[in-house]
C-alpha positions in Angstrom: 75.0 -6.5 -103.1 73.2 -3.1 -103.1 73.6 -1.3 -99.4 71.0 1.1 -98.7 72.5 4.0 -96.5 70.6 6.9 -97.2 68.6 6.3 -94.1 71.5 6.2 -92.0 73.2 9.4 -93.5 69.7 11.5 -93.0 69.2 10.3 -88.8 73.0 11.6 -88.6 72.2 15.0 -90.3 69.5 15.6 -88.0 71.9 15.1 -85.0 74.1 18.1 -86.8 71.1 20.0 -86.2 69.8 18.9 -82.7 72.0 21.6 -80.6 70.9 24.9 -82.6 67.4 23.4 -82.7 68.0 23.2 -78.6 69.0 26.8 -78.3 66.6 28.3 -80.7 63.7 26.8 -78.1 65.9 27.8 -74.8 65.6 31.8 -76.1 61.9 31.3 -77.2 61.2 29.7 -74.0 59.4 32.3 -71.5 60.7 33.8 -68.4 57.7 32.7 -65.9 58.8 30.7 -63.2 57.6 27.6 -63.5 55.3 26.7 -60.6 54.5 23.1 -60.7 56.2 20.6 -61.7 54.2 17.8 -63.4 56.4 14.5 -63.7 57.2 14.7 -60.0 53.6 15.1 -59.0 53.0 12.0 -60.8 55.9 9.9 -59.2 54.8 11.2 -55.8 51.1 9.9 -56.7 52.6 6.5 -57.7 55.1 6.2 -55.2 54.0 8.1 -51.8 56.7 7.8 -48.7 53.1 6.5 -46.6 49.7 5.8 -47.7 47.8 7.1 -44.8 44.2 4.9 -45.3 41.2 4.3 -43.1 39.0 1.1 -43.2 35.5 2.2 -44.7 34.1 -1.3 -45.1 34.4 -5.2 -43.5 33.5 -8.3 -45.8 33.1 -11.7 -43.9 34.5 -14.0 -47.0 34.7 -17.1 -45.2 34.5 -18.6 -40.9 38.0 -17.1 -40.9 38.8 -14.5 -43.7 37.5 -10.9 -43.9 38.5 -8.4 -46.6 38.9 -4.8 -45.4 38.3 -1.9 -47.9 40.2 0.9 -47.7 40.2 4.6 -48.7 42.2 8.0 -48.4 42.4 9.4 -44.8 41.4 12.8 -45.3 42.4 14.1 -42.3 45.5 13.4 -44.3 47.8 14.4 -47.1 47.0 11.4 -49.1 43.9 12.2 -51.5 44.9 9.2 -53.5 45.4 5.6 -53.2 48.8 4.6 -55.5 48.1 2.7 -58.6 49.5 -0.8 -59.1 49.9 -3.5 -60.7 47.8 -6.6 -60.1 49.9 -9.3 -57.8 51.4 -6.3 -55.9 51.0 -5.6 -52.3 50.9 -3.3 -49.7 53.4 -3.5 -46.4 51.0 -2.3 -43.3 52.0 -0.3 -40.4 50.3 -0.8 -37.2 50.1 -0.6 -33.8 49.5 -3.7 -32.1 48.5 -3.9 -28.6 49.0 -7.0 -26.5 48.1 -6.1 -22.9 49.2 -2.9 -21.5 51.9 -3.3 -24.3 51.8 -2.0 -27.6 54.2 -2.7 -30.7 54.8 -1.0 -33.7 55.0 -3.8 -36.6 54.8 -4.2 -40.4 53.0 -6.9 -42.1 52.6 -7.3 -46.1 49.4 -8.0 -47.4 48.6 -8.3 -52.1 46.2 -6.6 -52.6 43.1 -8.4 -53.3 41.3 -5.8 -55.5 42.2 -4.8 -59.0 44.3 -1.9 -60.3 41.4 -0.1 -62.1 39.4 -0.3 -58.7 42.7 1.7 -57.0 41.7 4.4 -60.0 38.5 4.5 -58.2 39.9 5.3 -54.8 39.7 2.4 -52.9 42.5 -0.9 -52.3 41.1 -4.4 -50.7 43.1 -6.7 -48.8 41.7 -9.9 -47.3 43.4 -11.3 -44.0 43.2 -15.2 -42.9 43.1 -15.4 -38.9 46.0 -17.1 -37.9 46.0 -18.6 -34.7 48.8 -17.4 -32.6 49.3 -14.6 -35.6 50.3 -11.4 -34.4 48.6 -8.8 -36.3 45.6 -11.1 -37.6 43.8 -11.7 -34.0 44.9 -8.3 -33.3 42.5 -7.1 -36.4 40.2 -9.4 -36.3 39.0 -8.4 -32.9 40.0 -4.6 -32.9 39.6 -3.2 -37.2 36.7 -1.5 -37.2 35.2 0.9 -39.8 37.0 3.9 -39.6 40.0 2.4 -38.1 43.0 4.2 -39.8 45.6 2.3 -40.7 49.3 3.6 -42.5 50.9 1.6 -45.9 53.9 1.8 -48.1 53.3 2.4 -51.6 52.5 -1.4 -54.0 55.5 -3.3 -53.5 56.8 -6.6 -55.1 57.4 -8.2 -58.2 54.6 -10.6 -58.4 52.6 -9.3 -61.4 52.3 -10.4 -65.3 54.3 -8.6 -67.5 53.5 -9.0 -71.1 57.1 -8.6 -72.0 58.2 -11.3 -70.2 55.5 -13.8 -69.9 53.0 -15.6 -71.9 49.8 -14.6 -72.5 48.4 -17.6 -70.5 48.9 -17.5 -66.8 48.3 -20.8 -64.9 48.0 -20.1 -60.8 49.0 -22.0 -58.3 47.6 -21.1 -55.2 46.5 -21.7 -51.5 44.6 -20.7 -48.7 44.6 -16.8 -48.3 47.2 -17.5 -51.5 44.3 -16.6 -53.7 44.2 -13.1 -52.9 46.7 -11.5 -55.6 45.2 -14.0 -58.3 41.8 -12.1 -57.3 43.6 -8.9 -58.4 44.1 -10.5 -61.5 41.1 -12.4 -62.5 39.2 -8.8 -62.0 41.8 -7.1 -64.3 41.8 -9.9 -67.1 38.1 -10.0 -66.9 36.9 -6.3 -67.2 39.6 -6.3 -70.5 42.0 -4.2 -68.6 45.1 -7.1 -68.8 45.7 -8.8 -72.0 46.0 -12.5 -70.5 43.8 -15.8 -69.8 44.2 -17.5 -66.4 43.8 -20.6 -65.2 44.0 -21.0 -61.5 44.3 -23.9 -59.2 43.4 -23.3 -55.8 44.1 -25.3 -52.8 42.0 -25.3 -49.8 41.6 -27.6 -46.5 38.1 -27.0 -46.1 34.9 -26.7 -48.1 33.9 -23.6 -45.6 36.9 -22.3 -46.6 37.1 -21.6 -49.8 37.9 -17.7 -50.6 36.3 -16.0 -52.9 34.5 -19.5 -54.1 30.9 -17.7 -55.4 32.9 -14.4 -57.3 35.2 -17.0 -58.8 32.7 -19.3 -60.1 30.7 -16.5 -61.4 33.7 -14.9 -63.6 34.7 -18.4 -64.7 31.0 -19.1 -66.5 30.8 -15.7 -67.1 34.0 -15.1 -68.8 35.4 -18.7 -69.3 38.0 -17.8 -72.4 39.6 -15.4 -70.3 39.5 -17.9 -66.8 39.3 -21.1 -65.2 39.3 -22.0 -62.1 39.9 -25.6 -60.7 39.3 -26.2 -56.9 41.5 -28.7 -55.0 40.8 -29.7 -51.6 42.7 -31.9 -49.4 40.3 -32.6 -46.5 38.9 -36.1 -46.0 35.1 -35.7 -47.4 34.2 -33.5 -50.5 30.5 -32.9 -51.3 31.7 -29.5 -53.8 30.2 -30.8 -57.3 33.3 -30.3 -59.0 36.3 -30.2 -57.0 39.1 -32.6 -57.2 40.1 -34.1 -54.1 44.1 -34.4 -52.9 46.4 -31.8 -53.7 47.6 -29.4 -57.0 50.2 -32.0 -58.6 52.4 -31.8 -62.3 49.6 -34.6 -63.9 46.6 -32.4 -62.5 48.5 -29.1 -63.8 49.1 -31.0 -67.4 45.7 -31.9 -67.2 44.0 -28.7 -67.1 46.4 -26.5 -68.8 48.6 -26.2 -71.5 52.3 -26.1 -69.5 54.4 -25.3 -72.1 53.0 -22.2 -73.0 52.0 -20.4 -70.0 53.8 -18.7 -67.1 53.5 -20.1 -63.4 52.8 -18.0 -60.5 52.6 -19.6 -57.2 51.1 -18.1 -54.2 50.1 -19.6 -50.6 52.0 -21.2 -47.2 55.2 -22.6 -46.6 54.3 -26.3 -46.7 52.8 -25.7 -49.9 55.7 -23.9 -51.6 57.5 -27.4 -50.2 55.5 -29.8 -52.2 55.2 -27.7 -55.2 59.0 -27.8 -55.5 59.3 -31.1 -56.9 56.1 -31.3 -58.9 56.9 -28.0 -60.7 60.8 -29.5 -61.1 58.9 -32.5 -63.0 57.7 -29.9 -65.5 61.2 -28.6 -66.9 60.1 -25.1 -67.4 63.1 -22.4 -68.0 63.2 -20.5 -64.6 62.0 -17.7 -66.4 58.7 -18.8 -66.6 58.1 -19.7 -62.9 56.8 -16.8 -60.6 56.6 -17.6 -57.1 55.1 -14.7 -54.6 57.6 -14.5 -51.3 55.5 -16.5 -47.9 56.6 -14.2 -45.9 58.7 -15.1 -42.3 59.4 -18.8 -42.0 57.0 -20.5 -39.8 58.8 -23.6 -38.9 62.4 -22.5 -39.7 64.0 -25.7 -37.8 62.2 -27.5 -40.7 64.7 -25.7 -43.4 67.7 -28.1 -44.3 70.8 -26.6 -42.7 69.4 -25.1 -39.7 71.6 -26.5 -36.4 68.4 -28.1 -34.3 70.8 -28.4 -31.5 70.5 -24.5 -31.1 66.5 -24.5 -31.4 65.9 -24.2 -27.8 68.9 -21.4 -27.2 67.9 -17.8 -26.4 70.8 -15.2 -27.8 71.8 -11.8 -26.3 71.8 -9.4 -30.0 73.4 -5.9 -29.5 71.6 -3.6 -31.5 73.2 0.0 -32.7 70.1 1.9 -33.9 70.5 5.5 -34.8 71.8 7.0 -31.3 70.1 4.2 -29.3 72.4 1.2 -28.2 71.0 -1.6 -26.1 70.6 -5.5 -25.7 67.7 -7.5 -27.0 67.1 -11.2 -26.3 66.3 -13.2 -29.3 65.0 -17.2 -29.7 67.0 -18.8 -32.0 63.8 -19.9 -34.1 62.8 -16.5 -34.5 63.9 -14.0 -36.9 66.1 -11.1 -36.0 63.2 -8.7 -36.9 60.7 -10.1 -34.5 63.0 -10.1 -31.7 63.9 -6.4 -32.4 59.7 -5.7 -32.7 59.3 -7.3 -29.3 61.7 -5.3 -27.9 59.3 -2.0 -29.3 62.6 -0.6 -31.9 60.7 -0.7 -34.9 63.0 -1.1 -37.6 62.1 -0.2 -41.4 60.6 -3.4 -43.2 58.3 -4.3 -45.7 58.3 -7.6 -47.4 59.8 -9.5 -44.5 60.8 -12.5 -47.0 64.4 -11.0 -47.1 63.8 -9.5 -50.7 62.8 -6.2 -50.8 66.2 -5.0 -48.6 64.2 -2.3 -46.9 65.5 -3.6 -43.3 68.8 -4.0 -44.7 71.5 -4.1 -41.5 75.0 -4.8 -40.5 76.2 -7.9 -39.1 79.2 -6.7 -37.0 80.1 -10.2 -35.5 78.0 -13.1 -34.7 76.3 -16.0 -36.6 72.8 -17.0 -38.3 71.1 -19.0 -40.5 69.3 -17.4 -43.8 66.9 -20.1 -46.0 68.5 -20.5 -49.1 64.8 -19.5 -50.4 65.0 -16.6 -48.7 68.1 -15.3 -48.7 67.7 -11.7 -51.2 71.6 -10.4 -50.7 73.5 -9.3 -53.2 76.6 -10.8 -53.1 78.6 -7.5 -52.1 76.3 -7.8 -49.3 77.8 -11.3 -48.0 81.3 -10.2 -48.6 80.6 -7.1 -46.6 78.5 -8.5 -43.8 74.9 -6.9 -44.7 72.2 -8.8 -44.1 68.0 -8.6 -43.9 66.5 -9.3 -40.3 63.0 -9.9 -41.4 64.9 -13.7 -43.4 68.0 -14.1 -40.4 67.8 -15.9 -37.3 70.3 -15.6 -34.7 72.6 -19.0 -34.0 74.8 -16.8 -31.2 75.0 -14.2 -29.8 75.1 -11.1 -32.5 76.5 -7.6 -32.4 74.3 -5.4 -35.4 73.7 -2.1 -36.6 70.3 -1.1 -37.9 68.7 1.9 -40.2 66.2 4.0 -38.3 62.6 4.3 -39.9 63.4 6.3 -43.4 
């Protein structure tokens, strides 16, 4: 057998030449002081500490979603709104007022436009009023145009990779779920993302369907690169060509070829909970299931695990923050964050899902109870007694120690 090693021979001759090649360009280089520096102006652009934006225009989608557009402040430093990646989203910081109270919170939100619109200077995010939500009521009645509003830079992991997935992308989504698959329809469509999607999207309410007419539109307009199929589970369905129920494996199978597309699921709690065992039915390699983090447990006494005789307790938590050290009462069905946000501390967060490990504290004695789904520590973490806030809740009384605002 003949071995060709010439190849091999010349890349190591050229390494016997890479440090006097070095030098040689070190004494040629000039003696100006180098004033800008390029690559970090770049990562600052794609990765500011704070987006500082203002609202310049309101959409009403649907009887209760709006879509806000925002822009640079430029009262501001920020001249530029972070690219992204289409799935991503942004962690809000606002004030929230609630009588002569007001509280500093966090709140993610995908982003419901599309990367190449961020290169035009603007993001979208489109918010479903909540009853009883905190921030939603609080923007619904106060976000006005010109309101100004503070963000992190994109955040998450929720976006196609090429790489990793396959080229066909079938969405699973529901309610106000829809908004990061909007970021991706728009990219596939205008040829920016090299993908086809077909989207399933669960609604409760005919009058509620998000984004029905711009979907519709890019589906016949573009229909090898999307498809939409809309499922709705309330009791009467006049929609010409919606299927009634809900977004099962044989209506999946149906529509879309399983084994050779990626999942990515997006939308509430209680649909993440009857997805489980339908995309179980599937046997798809993990790999090849995205699922977008919900957010703070609504109905955590609903989790398997969680000791209902402690629902009704209220717990004393000792918080160490920086220099300040005080008590905060805490409902045991409540994450450790809220309770801390009530009390007006203000802790660093972001995805409040217990994955991005922004709020990341120190459990110095005490109990609570972390969702299996939502429990993002590393396992140094649980040996060490580090835990996230925004995915805890407190089942005793707890002694922590929590990072100021970064």
């Amino acid at each position: 057998m003949r071995i060709n090693i010439k190849g091999n021979i010349r890349d190591i001759l050229k390494f016997t030449k890479l440090i006097p090649e070095r030098i040689e360009r070190i004494q040629n280089a000039s003696s100006d002081k180098i004033t800008s520096d390029p690559i970090n102006e770049l990562a600052f652009k794609l990765h500011p500490d704070t987006q500082h934006l203002m609202i310049s225009d309101i959409f009403n989608e649907t009887k209760s979603t709006k879509t806000f557009k925002l822009v640079p402040d430029l009262d501001s430093n920020t001249r530029h709104v972070a690219y992204f990646r289409a799935g991503q989203y942004l962690s809000l910081k606002v004030d929230v007022i609630k009588g002569k109270d007001t509280y500093r919170i966090t709140r993610p939100y995908s982003i419901s436009s599309s990367p190449f619109e961020a290169l035009k200077g603007f993001y979208e995010i489109t918010i479903k009023k909540t009853e009883g939500g905190f921030l939603s009521e609080f923007a619904w009645q106060n976000w006005k145009v010109g309101t100004k509003i503070e963000a992190s830079d994109p955040q998450g992991f929720f976006y196609y990779d090429p790489i990793r997935d396959k080229p066909s992308i079938i969405g699973l989504g529901g309610g106000s779920g829809i908004t990061p698959f909007r970021s991706m329809a728009r990219e596939i469509t205008s040829g920016k993302m090299n993908a086809n999607l077909t989207l399933f999207y669960g609604s409760s309410d005919e009058e509620d369907i998000i984004f029905f007419e711009e979907f519709s539109a890019l589906a016949k307009n573009y229909p090898e690169k999307l498809k939409i199929i809309n499922v709705l589970s309330c009791e009467i369905v006049t929609l010409a060509g919606c299927l009634e129920g809900f977004i099962t494996a044989d209506i999946i199978q149906t529509y879309a070829d399983v084994n050779e597309s990626s999942i990515f699921i997006c939308g509430p709690q209680a649909m993440y909970n009857f997805l489980k065992t339908e995309i179980d039915s599937l046997n798809l390699p993990t790999k090849r299931i995205r699922q977008e983090m919900f957010g703070e447990i609504k109905n955590i006494t609903q989790c398997e695990g969680f000791p209902l005789d402690k629902a009704e307790n209220i717990y004393t938590i000792k918080v160490k923050m920086g220099k300040q050290y005080l008590e905060v009462p805490a409902n045991a069905t409540e994450t450790v964050l809220v309770a801390l946000e009530r009390a007006k501390l203000a802790p660093p967060s972001r995805c409040r899902s217990g994955e991005c490990g922004w709020c990341r504290s120190r459990l110095i004695s005490g109990d609570i109870f972390i969702s299996p789904e939502s429990d993002g520590r590393r396992i140094a973490d649980k040996k060490f007694g580090y835990f996230h806030p925004c995915s805890s809740y407190p089942i005793s009384n707890l002694e922590i120690e929590v990072p100021t605002e970064f």
